[in-house]
Every structure is written in structure tokens, then in C-alpha cells.
C-alpha positions in Angstrom: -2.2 29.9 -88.3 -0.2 32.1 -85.8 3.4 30.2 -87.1 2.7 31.4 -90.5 1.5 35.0 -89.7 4.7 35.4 -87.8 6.7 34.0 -90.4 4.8 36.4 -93.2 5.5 39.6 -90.9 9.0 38.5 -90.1 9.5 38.3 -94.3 8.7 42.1 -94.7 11.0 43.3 -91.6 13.5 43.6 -94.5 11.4 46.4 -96.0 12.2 48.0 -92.6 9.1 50.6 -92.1 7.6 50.7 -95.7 7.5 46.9 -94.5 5.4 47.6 -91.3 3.2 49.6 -93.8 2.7 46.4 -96.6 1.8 44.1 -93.6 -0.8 46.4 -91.6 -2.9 47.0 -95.0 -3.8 43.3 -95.0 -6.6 43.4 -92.3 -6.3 39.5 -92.3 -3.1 40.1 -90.2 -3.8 41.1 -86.8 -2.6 44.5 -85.9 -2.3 42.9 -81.9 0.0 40.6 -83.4 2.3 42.9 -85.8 2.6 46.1 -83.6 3.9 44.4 -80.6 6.4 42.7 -82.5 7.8 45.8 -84.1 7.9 47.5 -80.7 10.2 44.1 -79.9 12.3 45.7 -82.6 12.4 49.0 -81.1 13.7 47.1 -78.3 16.4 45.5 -80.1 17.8 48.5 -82.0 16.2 47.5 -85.5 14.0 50.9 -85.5 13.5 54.0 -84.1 10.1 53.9 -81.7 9.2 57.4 -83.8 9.4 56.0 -87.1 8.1 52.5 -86.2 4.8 54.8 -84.3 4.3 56.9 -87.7 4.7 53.2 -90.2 2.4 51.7 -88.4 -0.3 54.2 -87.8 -0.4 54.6 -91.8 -0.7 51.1 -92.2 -3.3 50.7 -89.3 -5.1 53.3 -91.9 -4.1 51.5 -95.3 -5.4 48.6 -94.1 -9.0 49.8 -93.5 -8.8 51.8 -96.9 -8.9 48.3 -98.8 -12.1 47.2 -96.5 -13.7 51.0 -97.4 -12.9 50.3 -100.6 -14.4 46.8 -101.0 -18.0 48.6 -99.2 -17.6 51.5 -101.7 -16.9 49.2 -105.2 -19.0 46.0 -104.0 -21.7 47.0 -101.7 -23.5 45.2 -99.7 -24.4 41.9 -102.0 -20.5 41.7 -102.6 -19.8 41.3 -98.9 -22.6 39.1 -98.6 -21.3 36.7 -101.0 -17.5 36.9 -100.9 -17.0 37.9 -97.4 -16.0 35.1 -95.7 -12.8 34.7 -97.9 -12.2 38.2 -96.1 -12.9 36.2 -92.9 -15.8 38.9 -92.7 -18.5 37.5 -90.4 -22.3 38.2 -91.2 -22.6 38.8 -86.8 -20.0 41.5 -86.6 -21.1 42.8 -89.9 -24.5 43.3 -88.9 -22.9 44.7 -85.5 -21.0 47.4 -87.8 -23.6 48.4 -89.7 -26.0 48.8 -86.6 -23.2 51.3 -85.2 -22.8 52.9 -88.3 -26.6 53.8 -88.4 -26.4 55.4 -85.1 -23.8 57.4 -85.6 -22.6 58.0 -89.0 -19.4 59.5 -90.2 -18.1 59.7 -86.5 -17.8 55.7 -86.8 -14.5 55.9 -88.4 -12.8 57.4 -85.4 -15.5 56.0 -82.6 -15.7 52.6 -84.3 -11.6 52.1 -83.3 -12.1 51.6 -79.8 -15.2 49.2 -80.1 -14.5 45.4 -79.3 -16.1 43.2 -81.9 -16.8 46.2 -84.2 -13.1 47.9 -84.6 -12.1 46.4 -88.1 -15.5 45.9 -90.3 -16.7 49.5 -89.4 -14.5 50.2 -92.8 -17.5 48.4 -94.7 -20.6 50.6 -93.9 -18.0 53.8 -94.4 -17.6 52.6 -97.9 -21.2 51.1 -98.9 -22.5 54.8 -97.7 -19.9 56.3 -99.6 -18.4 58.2 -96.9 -15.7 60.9 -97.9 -12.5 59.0 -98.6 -10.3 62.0 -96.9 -12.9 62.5 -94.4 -12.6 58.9 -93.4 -8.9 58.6 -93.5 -8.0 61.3 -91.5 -10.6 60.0 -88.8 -9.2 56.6 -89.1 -5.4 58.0 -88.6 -6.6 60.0 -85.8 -8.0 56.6 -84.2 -4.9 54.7 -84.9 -2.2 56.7 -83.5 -2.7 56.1 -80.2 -3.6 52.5 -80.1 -0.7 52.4 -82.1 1.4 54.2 -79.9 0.1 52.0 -76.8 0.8 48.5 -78.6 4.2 49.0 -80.2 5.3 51.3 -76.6 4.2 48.4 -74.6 5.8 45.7 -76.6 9.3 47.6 -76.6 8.8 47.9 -72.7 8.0 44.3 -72.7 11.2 43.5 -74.7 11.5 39.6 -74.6 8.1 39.2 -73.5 6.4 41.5 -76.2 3.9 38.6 -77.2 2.2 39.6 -73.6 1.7 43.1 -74.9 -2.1 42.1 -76.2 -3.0 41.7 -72.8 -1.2 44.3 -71.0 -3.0 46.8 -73.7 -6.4 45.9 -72.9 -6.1 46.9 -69.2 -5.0 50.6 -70.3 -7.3 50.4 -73.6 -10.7 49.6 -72.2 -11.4 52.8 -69.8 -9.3 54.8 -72.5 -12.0 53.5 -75.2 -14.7 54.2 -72.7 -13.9 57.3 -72.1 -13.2 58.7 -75.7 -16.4 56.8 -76.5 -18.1 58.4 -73.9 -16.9 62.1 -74.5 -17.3 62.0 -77.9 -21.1 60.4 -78.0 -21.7 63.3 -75.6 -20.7 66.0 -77.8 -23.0 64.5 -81.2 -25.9 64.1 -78.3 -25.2 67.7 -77.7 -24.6 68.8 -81.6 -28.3 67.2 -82.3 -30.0 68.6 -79.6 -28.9 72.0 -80.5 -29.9 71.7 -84.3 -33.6 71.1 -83.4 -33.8 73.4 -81.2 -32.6 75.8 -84.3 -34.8 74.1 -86.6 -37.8 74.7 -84.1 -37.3 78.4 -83.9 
């Protein structure tokens, strides 16, 4: 499937950065796949590293807009029923609806830098009917600096930007961990300090 992908990406590099944008917002195209390959163009002159960063960080946030939207219009018997022509998967769905119950509206940012869980945490956003700008800004917040990180590494790469996926995940797991970490933390904190207002 990877000769058409790169053939369908390759199409909208015409569009120059609205182009970037049109790709990233179909989640069925893998954002390790595109942003790479437009840092490869950085490399070559075709774009500016700036522009290419802010292009793709919208589309990394278009492209779970269309996944919220699908939870928010369809709910959950929608997804249940159509879902694998999404390539959804009723395992990570579950996953992502597990994480979602734990720790609400935060997913949208926290839910980026989970393995397994990163692209279907859109779906519970919606079916709860999270706050569209609430969730979008969370979701930008997310994707700039794993967008920064992918499309960086595969303009240092240059010729070799299709190793970029793996160079990533060496810097990306103890960055997710961390963030993760931090910001579970801070809601831990946040709770424990509302009861102990609501007990006074």
C-alpha cells in the first residue's frame, strides 16, 4: 500500500503547503510517512522548514477534526458498524475510550503521545461532545512538536528521510513520557485539591 500512499502525497506536493494540509486531514495517511517526506523537501529547497512546520501541524489537527467529527455526528453504533472502512479497530478503540474515561478533555493533548491510542482518541472527544475549539487547540498544541521533530529530522536526514520514523521514536518516547508524566501529575494534583474544597 506504501507505493500508492507515496504516489498520493507526491500528487498534492503541487499544492505546495495547502497540499501538506489536504493530505494530513486524511488520517488513513500516515503522518510518519508524510512529514518526513516534506522535511526531505525542506532539504531540497522546495519549502521553507517554517512554513512546511506550521502546514503540517494544521493538517496534523484537520485530520483529527474529521475523526471528532465522525464520534460527534455518528456515535458510537456508527463506528461500530462502519469503522473498519476507516481502518478503525474495535482493540484500539476500546483502548481510546478507556483513556478517555480516565482522563477526559486532557486526552486531546495527552492522547498525542500515546502509542496505540494517538489517532482514535479523536472518536471519544467527539461521541462526548467535547468543545470543538477546546479540542482543537489542545490537538494543535500536541502536534507541533511532533511535527517539528518528524519533518526537522527528515530534512537532517536528507536522502535518507524514510529512516526518520525510527530516529523519532528514540527522542519521542522519554519526551512522551515525560509530558505524560507532568501533566497526569498536575490533574492528580487539580483533583485532590477540589475535594479537599468540597470537604470543607
Amino acid at each position: 500500500m506504501e507505493p500508492f500512499l507515496m504516489m498520493f502525497i507526491e500528487f498534492f506536493k503541487q499544492f505546495s503547503y495547502a497540499g501538506i494540509i489536504f493530505v494530513l486531514t486524511f488520517e488513513f495517511v500516515p503522518a510518519e510517512l508524510v512529514l518526513p517526506l516534506v522535511g526531505y523537501w525542506v532539504y531540497q529547497g522546495d519549502m521553507h522548514l517554517i512554513w512546511a512546520i506550521i502546514a503540517g501541524t494544521i493538517g496534523g489537527t484537520t485530520g483529527p477534526l474529521t475523526l471528532y467529527a465522525l464520534g460527534y455526528y455518528g456515535g458510537r453504533p456508527l463506528i461500530k458498524k462502519y469503522g473498519k472502512y476507516f481502518f478503525i479497530k474495535e482493540k484500539e478503540m476500546q483502548k481510546a475510550e478507556i483513556f478517555f474515561a480516565k482522563h477526559g478533555p486532557s486526552v486531546a493533548f495527552l492522547g498525542r503521545f500515546v502509542p496505540g491510542i494517538r489517532t482514535l482518541i479523536s472518536i471519544p472527544c467527539g461521541v462526548a461532545k467535547m468543545n470543538i475549539w477546546q479540542f482543537s487547540i489542545y490537538t494543535f498544541l500536541a502536534m507541533l512538536p511532533v511535527t517539528s521533530l518528524y519533518i526537522y529530522m527528515g530534512m537532517k536526514l536528507g536522502e535518507h528521510w524514510q529512516t526518520a520514523g525510527e530516529a523519532v521514536k528514540q527522542y519521542m518516547m522519554p519526551v512522551s513520557i515525560t509530558i505524560v508524566s507532568m501533566l497526569l501529575i498536575i490533574l492528580v494534583y487539580r483533583q485532590v485539591k477540589a475535594r479537599k474544597i468540597q470537604e470543607r
